[in-house]
C-alpha positions in Angstrom: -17.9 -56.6 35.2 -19.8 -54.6 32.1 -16.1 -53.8 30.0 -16.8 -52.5 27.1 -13.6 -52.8 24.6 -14.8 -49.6 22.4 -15.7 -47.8 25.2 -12.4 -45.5 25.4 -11.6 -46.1 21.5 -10.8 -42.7 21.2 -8.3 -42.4 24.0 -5.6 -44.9 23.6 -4.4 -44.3 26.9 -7.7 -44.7 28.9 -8.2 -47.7 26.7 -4.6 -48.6 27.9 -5.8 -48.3 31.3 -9.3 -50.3 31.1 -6.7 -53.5 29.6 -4.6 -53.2 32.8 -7.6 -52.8 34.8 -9.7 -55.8 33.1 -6.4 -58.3 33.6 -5.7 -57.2 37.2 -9.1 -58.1 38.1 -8.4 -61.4 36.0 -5.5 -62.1 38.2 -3.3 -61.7 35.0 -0.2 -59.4 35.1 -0.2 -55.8 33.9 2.1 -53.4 31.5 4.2 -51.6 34.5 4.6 -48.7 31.4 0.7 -48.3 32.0 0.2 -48.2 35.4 2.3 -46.7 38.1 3.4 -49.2 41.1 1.7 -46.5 43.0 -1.3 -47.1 41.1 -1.0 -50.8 41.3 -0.2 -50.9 44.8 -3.4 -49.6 46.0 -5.1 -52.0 43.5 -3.8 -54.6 45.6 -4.6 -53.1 48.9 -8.2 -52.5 47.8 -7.9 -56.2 46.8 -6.5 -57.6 49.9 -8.7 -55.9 52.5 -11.8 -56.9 50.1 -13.0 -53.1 50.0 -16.5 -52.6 49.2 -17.8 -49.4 47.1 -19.6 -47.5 50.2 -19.3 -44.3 48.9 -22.5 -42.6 50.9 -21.8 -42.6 54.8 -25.3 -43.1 57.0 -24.9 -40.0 58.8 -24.1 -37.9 56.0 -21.6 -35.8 54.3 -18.8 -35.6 56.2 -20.5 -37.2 59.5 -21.6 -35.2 62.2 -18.4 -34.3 63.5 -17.8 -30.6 64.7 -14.6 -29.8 62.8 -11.8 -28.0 64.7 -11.0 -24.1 64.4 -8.1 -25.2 62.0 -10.3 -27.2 60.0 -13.3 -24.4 60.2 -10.7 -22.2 58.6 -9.2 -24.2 56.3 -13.0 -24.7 54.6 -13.7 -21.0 55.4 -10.1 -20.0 53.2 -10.5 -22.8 50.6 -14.2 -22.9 50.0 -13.9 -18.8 49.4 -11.1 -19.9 46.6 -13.5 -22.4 44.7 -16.5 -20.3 44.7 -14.2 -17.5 43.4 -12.4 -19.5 41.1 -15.3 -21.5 39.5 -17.6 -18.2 39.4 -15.0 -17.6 36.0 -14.4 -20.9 35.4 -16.2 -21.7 31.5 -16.2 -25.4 31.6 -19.2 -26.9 32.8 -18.4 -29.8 33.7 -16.5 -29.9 37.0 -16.8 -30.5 40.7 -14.7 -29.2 42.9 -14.2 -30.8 46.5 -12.1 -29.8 49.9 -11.6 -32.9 52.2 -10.1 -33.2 55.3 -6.7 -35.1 55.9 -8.3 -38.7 55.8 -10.2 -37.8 52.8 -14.0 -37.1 54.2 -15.3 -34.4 52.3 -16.1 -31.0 53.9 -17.4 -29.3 50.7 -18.3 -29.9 47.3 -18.8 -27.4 44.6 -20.2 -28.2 40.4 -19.9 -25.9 37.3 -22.6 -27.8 35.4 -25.8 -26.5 34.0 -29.2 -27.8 35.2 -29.4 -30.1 31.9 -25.9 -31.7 33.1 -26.3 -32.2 36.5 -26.2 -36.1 36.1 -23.1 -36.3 34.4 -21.3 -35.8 37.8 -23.9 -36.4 40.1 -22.1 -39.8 41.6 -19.2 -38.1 42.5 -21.1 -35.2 44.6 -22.3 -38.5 46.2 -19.6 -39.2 47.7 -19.1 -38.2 51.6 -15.6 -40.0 51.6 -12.5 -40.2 49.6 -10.5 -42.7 51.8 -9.1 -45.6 50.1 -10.8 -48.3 52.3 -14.2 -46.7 51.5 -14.3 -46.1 47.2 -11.3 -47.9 46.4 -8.2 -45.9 44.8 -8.3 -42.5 43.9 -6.7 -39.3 43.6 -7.4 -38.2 46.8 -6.0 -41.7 48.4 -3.2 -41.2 46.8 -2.4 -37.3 47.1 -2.6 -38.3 51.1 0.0 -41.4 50.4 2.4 -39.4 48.6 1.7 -36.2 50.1 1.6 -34.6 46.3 -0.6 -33.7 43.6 -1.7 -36.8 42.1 -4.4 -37.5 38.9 -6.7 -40.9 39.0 -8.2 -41.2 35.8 -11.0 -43.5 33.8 -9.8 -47.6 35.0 -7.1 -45.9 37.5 -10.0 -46.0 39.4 -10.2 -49.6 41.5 -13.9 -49.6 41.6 -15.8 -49.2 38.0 -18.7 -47.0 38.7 -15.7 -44.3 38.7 -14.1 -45.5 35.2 -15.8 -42.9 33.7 -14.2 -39.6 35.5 -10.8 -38.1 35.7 -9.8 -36.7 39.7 -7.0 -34.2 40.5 -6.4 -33.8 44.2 -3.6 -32.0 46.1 -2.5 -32.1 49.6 -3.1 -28.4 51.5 -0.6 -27.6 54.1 -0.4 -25.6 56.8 2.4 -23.0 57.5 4.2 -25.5 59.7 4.2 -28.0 57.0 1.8 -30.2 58.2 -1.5 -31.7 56.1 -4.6 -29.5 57.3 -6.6 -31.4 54.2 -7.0 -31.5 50.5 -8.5 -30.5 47.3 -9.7 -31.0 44.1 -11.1 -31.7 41.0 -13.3 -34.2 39.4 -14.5 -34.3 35.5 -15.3 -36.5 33.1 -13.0 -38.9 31.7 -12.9 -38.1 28.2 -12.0 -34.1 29.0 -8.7 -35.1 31.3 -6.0 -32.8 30.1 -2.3 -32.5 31.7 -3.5 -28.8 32.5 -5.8 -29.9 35.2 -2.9 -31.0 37.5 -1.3 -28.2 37.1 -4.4 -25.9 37.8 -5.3 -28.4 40.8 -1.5 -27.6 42.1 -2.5 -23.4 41.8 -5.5 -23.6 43.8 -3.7 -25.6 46.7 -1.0 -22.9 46.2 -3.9 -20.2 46.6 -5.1 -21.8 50.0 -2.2 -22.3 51.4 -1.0 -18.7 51.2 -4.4 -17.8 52.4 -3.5 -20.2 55.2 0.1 -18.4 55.6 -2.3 -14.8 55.3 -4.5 -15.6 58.0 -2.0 -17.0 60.2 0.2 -13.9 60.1 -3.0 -11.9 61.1 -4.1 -14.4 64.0 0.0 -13.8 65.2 -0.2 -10.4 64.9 -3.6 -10.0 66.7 -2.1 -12.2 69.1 0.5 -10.0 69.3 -1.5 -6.7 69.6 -3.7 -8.7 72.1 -0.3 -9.5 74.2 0.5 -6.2 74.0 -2.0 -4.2 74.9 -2.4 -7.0 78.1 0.7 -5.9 79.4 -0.2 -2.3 78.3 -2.7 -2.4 80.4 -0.9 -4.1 83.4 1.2 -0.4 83.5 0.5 2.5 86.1 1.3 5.1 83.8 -1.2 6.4 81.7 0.2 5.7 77.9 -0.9 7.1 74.8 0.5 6.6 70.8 0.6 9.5 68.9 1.2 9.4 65.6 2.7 12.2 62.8 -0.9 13.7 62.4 -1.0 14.2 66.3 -3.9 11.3 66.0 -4.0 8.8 68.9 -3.3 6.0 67.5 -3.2 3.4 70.9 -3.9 3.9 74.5 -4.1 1.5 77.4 -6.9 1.3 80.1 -5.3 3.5 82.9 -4.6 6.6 80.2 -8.6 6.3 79.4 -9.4 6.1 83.5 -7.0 9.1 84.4 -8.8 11.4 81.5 -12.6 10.0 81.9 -12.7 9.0 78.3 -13.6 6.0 76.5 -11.7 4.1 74.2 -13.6 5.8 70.8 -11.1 9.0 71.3 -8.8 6.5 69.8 -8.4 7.7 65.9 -8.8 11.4 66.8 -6.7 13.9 67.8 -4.6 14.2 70.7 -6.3 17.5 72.0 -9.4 15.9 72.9 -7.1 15.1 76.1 -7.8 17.6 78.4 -4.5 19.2 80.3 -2.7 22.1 82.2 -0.7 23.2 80.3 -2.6 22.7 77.3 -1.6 19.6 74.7 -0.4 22.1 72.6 2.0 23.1 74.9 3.1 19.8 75.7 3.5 19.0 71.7 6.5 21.3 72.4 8.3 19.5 75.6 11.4 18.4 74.6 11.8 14.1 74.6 12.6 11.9 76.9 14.9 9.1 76.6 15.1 5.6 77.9 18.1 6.7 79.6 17.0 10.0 80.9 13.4 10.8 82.1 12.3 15.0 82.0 9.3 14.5 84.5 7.4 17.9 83.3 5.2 18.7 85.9 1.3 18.9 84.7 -1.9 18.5 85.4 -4.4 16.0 84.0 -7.8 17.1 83.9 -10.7 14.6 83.9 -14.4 15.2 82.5 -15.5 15.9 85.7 -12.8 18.7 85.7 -10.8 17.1 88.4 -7.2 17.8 88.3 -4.5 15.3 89.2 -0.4 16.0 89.3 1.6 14.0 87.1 4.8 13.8 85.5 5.1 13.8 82.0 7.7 12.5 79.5 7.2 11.7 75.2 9.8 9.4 73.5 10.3 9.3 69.6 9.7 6.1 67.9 11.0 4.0 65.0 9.3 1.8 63.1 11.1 -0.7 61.1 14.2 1.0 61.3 12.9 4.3 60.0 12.3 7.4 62.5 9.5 8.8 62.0 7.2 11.6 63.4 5.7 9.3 65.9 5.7 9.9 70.1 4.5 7.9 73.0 3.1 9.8 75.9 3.8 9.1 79.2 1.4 10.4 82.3 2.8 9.3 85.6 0.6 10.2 88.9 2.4 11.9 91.8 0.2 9.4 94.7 1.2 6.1 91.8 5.1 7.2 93.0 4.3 7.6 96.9 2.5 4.3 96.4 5.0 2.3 94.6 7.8 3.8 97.0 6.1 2.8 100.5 5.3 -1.0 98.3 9.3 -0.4 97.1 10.4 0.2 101.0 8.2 -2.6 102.4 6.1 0.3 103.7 8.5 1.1 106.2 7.8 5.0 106.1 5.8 7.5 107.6 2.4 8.2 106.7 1.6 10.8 109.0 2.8 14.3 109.4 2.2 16.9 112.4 -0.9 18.6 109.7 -2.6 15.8 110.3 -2.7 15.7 114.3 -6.2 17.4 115.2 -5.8 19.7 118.1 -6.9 23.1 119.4 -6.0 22.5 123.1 -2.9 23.8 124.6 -1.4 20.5 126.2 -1.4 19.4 122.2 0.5 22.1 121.2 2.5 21.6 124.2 3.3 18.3 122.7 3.7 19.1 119.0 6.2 21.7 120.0 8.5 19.2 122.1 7.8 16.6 119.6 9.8 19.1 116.7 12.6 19.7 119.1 12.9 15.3 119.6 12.9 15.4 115.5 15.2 18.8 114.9 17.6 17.4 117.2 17.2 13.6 116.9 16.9 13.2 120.2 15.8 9.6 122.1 12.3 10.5 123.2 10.3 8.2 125.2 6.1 8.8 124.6 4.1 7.8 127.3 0.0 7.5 126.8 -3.1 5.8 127.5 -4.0 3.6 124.7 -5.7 5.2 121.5 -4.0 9.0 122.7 -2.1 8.5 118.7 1.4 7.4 120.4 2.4 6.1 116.4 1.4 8.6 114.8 3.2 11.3 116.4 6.1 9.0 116.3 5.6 9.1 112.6 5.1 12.7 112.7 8.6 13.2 114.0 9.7 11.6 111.5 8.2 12.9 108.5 9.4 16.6 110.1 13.1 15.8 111.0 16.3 15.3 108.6 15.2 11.7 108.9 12.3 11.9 107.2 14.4 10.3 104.0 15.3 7.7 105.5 13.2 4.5 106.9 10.3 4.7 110.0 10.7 1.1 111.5 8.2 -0.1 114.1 8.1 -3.2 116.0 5.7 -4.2 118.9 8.1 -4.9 121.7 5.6 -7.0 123.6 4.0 -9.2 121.2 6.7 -11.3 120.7 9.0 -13.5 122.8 12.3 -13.1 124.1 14.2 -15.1 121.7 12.2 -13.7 118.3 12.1 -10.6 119.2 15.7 -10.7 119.8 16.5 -12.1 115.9 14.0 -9.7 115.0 15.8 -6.3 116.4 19.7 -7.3 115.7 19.0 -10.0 113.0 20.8 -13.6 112.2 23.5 -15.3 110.3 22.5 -18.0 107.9 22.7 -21.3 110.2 22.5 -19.3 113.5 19.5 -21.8 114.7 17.6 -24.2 113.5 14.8 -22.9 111.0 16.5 -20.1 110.2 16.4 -18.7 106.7 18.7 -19.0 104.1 20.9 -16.3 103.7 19.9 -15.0 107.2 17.8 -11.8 107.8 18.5 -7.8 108.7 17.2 -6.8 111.9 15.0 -4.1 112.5 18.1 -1.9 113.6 19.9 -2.3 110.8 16.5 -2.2 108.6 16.3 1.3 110.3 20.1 2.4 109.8 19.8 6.6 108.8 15.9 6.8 110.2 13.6 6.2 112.9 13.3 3.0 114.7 10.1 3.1 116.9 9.5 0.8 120.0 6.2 0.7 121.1 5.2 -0.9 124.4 8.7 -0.9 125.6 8.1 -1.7 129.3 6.6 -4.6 128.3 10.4 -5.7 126.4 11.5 -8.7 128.1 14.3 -7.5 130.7 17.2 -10.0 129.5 16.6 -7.9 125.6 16.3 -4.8 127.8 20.4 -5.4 128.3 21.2 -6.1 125.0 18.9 -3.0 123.8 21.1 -0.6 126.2 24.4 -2.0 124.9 23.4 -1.0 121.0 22.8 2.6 121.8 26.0 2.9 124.1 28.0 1.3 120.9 26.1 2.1 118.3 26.7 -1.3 116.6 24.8 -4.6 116.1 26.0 -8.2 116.2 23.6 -10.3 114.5 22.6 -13.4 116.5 25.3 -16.3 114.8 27.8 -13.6 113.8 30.9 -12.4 114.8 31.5 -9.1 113.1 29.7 -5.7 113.9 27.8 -3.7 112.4 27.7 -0.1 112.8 24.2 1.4 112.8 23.1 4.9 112.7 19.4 5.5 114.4 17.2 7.7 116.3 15.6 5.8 119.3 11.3 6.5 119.8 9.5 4.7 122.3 6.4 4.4 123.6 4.2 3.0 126.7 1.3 3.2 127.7 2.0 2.5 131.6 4.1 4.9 133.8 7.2 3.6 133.2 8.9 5.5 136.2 6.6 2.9 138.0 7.6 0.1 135.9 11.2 1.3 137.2 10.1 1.2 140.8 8.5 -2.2 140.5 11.5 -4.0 139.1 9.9 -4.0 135.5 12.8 -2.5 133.4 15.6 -1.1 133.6 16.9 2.9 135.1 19.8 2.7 133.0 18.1 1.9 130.2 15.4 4.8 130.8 18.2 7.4 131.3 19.7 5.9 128.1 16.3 6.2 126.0 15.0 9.1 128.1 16.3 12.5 126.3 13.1 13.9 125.7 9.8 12.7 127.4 6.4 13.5 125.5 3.4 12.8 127.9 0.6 12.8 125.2 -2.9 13.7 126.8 -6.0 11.6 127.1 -8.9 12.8 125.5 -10.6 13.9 128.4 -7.8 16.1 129.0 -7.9 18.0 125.8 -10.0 20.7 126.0 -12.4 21.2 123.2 -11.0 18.7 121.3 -13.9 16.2 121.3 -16.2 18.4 118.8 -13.4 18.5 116.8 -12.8 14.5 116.0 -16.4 14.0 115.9 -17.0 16.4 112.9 -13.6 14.8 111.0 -14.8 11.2 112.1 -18.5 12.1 110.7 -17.2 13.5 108.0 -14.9 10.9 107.1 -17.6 8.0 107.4 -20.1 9.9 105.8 -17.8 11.4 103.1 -21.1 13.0 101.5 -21.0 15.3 104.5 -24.9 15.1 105.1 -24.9 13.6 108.0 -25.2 15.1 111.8 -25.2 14.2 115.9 -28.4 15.9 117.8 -27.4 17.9 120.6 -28.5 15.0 123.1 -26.3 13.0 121.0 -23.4 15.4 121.2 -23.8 15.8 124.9 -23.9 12.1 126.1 -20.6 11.6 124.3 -19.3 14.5 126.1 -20.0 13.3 129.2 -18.2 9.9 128.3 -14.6 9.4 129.7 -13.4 7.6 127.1 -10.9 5.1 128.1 -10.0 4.1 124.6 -9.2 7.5 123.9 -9.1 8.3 120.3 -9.4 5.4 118.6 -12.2 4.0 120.6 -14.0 7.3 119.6 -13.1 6.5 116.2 -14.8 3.1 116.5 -18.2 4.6 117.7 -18.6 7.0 115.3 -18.1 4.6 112.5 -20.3 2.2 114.1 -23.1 4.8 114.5 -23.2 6.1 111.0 -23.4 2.2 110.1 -26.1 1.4 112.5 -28.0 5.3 111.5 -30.8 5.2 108.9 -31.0 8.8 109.7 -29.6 11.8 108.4 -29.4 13.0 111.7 -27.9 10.4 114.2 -29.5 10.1 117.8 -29.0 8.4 121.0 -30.3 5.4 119.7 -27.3 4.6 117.9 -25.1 5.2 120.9 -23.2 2.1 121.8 -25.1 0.9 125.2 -22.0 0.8 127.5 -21.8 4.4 126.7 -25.3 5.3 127.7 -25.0 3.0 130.8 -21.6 4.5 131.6 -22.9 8.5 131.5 -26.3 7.4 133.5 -24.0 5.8 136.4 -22.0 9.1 136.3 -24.7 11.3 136.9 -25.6 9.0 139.4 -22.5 9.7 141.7 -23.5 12.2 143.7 -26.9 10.6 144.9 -25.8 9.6 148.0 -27.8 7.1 149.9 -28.0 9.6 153.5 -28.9 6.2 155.6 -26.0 4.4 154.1 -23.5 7.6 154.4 -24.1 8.7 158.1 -20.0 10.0 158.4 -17.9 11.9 156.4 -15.7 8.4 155.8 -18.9 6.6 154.8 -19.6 9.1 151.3 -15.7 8.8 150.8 -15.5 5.4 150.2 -19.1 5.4 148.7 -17.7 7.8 146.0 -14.6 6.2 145.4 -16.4 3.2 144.8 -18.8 4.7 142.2 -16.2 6.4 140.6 -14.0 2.6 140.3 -17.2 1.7 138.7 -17.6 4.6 136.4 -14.2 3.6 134.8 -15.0 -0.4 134.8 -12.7 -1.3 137.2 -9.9 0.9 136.2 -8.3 1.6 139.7 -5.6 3.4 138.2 -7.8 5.8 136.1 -10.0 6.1 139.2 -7.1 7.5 141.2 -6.7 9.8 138.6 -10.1 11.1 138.0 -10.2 11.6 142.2 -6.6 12.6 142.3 -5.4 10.3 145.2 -3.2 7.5 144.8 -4.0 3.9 144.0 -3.3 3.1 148.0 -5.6 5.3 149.0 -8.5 4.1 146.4 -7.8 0.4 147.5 -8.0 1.6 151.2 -11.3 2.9 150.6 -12.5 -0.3 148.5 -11.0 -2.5 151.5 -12.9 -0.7 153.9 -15.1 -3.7 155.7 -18.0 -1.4 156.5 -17.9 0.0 152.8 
C-alpha cells in the first residue's frame, strides 16, 4: 500500500477519504461522516469476495458479444450525445463512457490533448465497470441505487483509481427500465459538485432521445400497420391533401391506375379519369353513413377503362377539419365478386347472351326457356350430357323476376337417400347423431324467392321422390327433427339426361311427380343436332384458349371434327380444343393434335358402308352388319345407335342377337 499522507493536502476531503480508506484496509473503524454506508458497504463486499483489480477483459472491450437492437440504439443515441457534447466541452481532461446495465463498457470517449493522454489513460483501460471486476465505483453504485452517484479519489476500493473522480448515471428506457449508463471520469483534484449535476443532464439528454426514437419506431409501426391493412382493402384509396397533393395511397389504387408509388407527393391529376379529376374535385362527400357511388371511369396507362364507384370523405386531424379528402374507387366486377363470395355463390353466372347458337332447335329452346322464367313455371330439361343443361337453368334465372333472388343447385344423384334428404329440407339441432350445432337450412329454404335446380332428378332416390312431391303440393318444409313448417316460396328446374318418360315406364320415378314438376319440358339438342353450330364453338373455344387469337384449325382439321358425333356434346368439345392448343406447337393446329379416339372413331365411320359382299349375301345380312358398325361407331352406345338409325333399342339388340350376325 504506497499512502502518501501529503498526497491530497490540498483537498481536505479527499484527504478525509484516503484516512478512511488507509484504516478500512487496517481493519480499524471509519468516520461514518466521511464515507457513506453505501460507500462502505461495497468496501466490504469487495473485501469479502476477495476481488482482484482485472480491469482489462481477454477478449476485449466490452467482449465479443453482439449487443441487442435496444442496446445498438442506446450507444447509437448516447454516443451521438457525447461526441456532441464534448466537441464544446473546454476542459481537457475528461473521459466520457456509456456502459451497458452490468457495467461493461460499450464506448469510451477523452477531451485530452495528445501531451495529456496519460493522465487518463488507465481509465480508457478499462472494458468493465462491475463491482466484482475493479472494485467500487461510480458506475457499481449508480446500478445499486439506480441514481446518479460520484466515486471519487480513496472512494475508490482499489488504489490505482485513488487518483480520479467518476460520475455515472443510470439511463432508462421509456418503460422505466435500465437500458445502461453513463459517465464521467477526471482527475481527482478537478471533482467539482457541478459534474453530477452535468452527468444527471446528459442521461436526461439520452433518455429523451430514447423517448424521441421510440415515438418514431411507434409511429412507423403504426404507419407500417396501417398501410398493411390499407393494402388488405379492394377499393382503390387515395389521401389527398389541401393542395390537391396525394399524400398516401395503398397498393390496389396504384394497380387500378398503372402507376407506381413515386406519384405519391404530386398532384392528384396525374390520376387519369372519365370525368376528369377536376370534375370529381367537385362531387359532393360522402359520409360514413351514406355512400354517393358516382359512376366513373378509371383509366389505366394502357388506356383501359374500368367502371367504378366513387365516393370522397372529409377528414379531421386532431380535432381540427381541414381541407383534407380521402378517395374512394370501388370496381363494378369487386361488387359482383364480393356478392356471389357474400351469397356463398349461390347465383347465376350465366345469362341467355352467353348461349352460342345459330340453329333453329336453339332458338326453339331459348324461346320456351323465357316463357319457364316469365312465368315461373316448373320446367323439366332433358339432355345428353355436356348439351349446357345448367347453364340454361341459370339463364332462366338471370332473365326472370327471380333473378334477385338465390340459384341453388344440388346433384340429386350423388348423394344418398338419407343426406340428400337433410340436405333439401334441412335439420333441427339434435335431429341425428353428428348433426351440427344449431342445425342447418336446407337447400329449399336456402332457395326460398329464387331458383332451386335439380339436376339428375331421375336418378333421386324414389322414397325422397315422395317427400319431394309433397313440398310442391304444400309449399312448406319440415326440417328433419322438427315439428313446425316452413313456408317456402320456389321455382322448380330439373334436369336429366335419360328420357325420363322411360324412367316412368320402368318403375324409376314417379308419374305424379313428373306431372307435378312437368309444366314446361325443354328438350335441349345434342350437338350433332344443331346445325352449324360446331364452327361456331370451335372459333370461341380457340379463341378462348388462345386468347392472343393467332391461332387456327386446317381445313382437314376442321373437317375430321365435323365428322365426329360427339357423345360428350359440348363440353367434351370444350375438352379437345383446350387440349389441342396445349399439345400444338403450331400456329396453325393439325390432325396431329387430334385426340386418337377421334381419328379412330371418324376412320370407322367412313368405313360403314364397305360392306363385305361375301359376308352380306341377303338384305338381313347388311342390316345387322350396319347396325353393328354403327353400335361400334358410338362405343357401345345402344341407345345413341337407335337414334342415329332411328329404330328402337329392341330392334338394334334384335339385330346384335342375330346368331348368324
Amino acid at each position: 500500500m504506497g499512502y502518501n499522507p501529503f498526497y491530497n493536502i490540498e483537498n481536505p476531503q479527499l484527504m478525509g477519504y484516503e484516512y478512511a480508506w488507509t484504516n478500512f484496509m487496517k481493519g480499524h473503524g471509519i468516520n461514518d461522516t466521511t464515507i457513506s454506508p453505501a460507500i462502505f458497504q461495497s468496501w466490504e463486499r469487495c473485501r469479502d469476495r476477495r476481488t482482484r483489480f482485472s480491469p482489462v477483459d481477454p477478449e476485449g472491450a466490452g467482449g465479443r458479444r453482439k449487443p441487442d437492437l435496444v442496446t445498438a440504439a442506446f450507444v447509437e443515441d448516447a454516443s451521438g450525445i457525447l461526441r456532441d457534447i464534448f466537441r464544446d466541452l473546454e476542459s481537457d481532461c475528461f473521459y466520457g463512457i456509456i456502459t451497458d446495465r452490468t457495467g461493461r463498457k460499450l464506448f469510451g470517449l477523452g477531451t485530452e490533448a495528445d501531451k495529456d493522454l496519460d493522465r487518463l489513460k488507465r481509465i480508457s483501460e478499462i472494458d468493465s465497470f462491475a463491482e466484482e471486476r475493479i472494485g467500487t465505483n461510480c458506475f457499481s453504485l449508480a446500478l445499486e441505487l439506480r441514481k446518479a452517484y460520484c466515486v471519487a479519489g480513496a472512494q475508490h476500493y482499489f488504489e490505482p483509481l485513488h487518483k480520479y473522480a467518476g460520475y455515472a448515471a443510470p439511463v432508462l428506457d421509456v418503460e422505466g427500465q435500465m437500458v445502461g449508463m453513463v459517465g464521467l471520469y477526471t482527475l481527482a483534484d478537478r471533482m467539482d459538485a457541478y459534474i453530477i449535476s452535468f452527468v444527471t443532464a446528459v442521461e436526461r439528454a439520452i433518455e429523451n432521445a430514447l423517448k424521441w426514437r421510440s415515438s418514431q419506431a411507434s409511429v412507423e409501426k403504426q404507419r407500417e400497420e396501417k398501410q398493411y391493412i390499407l393494402d388488405t382493402v379492394s377499393d382503390g384509396v387515395v389521401y389527398v391533401d389541401d393542395s390537391s397533393r396525394i399524400i398516401h395511397g395503398n397498393r390496389r389504387l396504384f394497380d387500378l391506375f398503372g402507376v407506381k408509388e413515386d406519384v405519391v407527393g404530386g398532384d392528384i391529376s396525374q390520376l387519369v379519369t372519365t370525368p376528369p379529376i377536376a370534375e370529381l374535385k367537385k362531387y359532393p362527400y360522402s359520409s360514413i353513413c351514406s355512400n354517393c357511388d358516382n359512376k366513373i371511369s378509371i383509366i389505366n396507362h394502357r388506356g383501359e377503362s374500368r367502371q367504378c364507384f366513387f365516393n370522397r370523405y372529409k377528414i379531421a386531424e386532431n380535432g381540427e377539419h381541414r381541407d383534407n379528402e380521402v378517395w374512394v374507387f370501388t370496381v363494378y366486377s369487386d361488387i359482383k365478386k364480393w356478392a356471389r363470395k357474400l351469397s356463398g355463390g349461390n347465383t347465376s353466372r350465366y345469362t341467355f347472351h352467353d348461349i352460342k347458337s345459330n340453329s333453329q332447335a336453339m332458338k326453339s329452346v331459348i324461346e320456351l326457356a323465357k316463357k319457364s322464367s316469365t312465368f315461373e313455371a316448373g320446367t323439366i330439361i332433358e339432355g345428353d350430357s355436356g348439351t349446357g343443361k345448367e347453364m340454361l337453368a341459370q339463364a332462366i334465372h338471370s332473365y326472370g323476376p327471380r333473378k334477385n333472388g338465390p340459384f341453388i343447385a344440388i346433384d340429386c344423384g350423388a348423394l344418398p337417400s338419407g343426406l340428400l334428404e337433410s340436405e333439401l329440407f334441412g335439420y333441427e339441432e339434435g335431429a341425428f347423431t353428428g348433426a351440427k350445432h344449431g342445425g342447418k337450412k336446407g337447400k329449399f329454404e336456402l332457395a326460398n324467392k329464387g331458383i332451386l335446380f335439380l339436376d339428375e332428378i331421375t336418378n333421386m332416390p324414389y322414397d325422397i321422390q315422395a317427400k319431394l312431391l309433397r313440398v310442391l303440393q304444400e309449399r312448406k318444409i319440415v326440417p328433419i327433427g322438427g315439428a313446425e313448417p316452413i313456408e317456402v316460396d320456389v321455382q322448380i328446374i330439373a334436369a336429366t339426361n335419360k328420357d325420363i318418360v322411360e324412367e316412368i315406364a320402368l318403375g324409376n320415378f314417379r308419374q305424379d311427380l313428373f306431372y307435378r314438376l312437368n309444366l314446361l319440358h325443354i328438350k335441349l339438342p345434342a350437338l350433332k343436332e344443331r346445325e352449324n353450330d360446331l364452327q361456331i364453338f370451335l372459333e370461341y373455344f380457340l379463341h378462348k384458349y388462345s386468347p392472343k387469337g393467332n391461332r387456327v384449325l386446317d381445313k382437314e382439321t376442321v373437317d375430321i371434327l365435323s365428322a365426329y358425333d360427339w357423345p360428350g356434346n359440348i363440353r367434351q368439345l370444350e375438352n379437345v380444343i383446350e387440349r389441342m392448343t396445349i399439345i400444338s406447337n403450331s400456329r396453325v393446329i393439325g390432325r396431329e393434335s387430334i385426340p386418337d379416339e377421334i381419328l379412330k372413331s371418324v376412320s370407322v365411320a367412313k368405313d360403314v358402308l364397305a360392306f363385305d359382299v361375301e359376308e352380306c349375301r341377303t338384305l338381313s345380312d347388311m342390316c345387322a352388319y350396319y347396325v353393328r358398325k354403327t353400335v361400334d361407331l358410338h362405343g357401345g352406345n345402344i341407345k345413341r345407335a337407335a337414334e342415329t338409325l332411328k329404330i328402337s333399342r329392341a330392334t338394334v339388340y334384335k339385330y346384335l342377337n342375330r346368331n348368324d350376325a
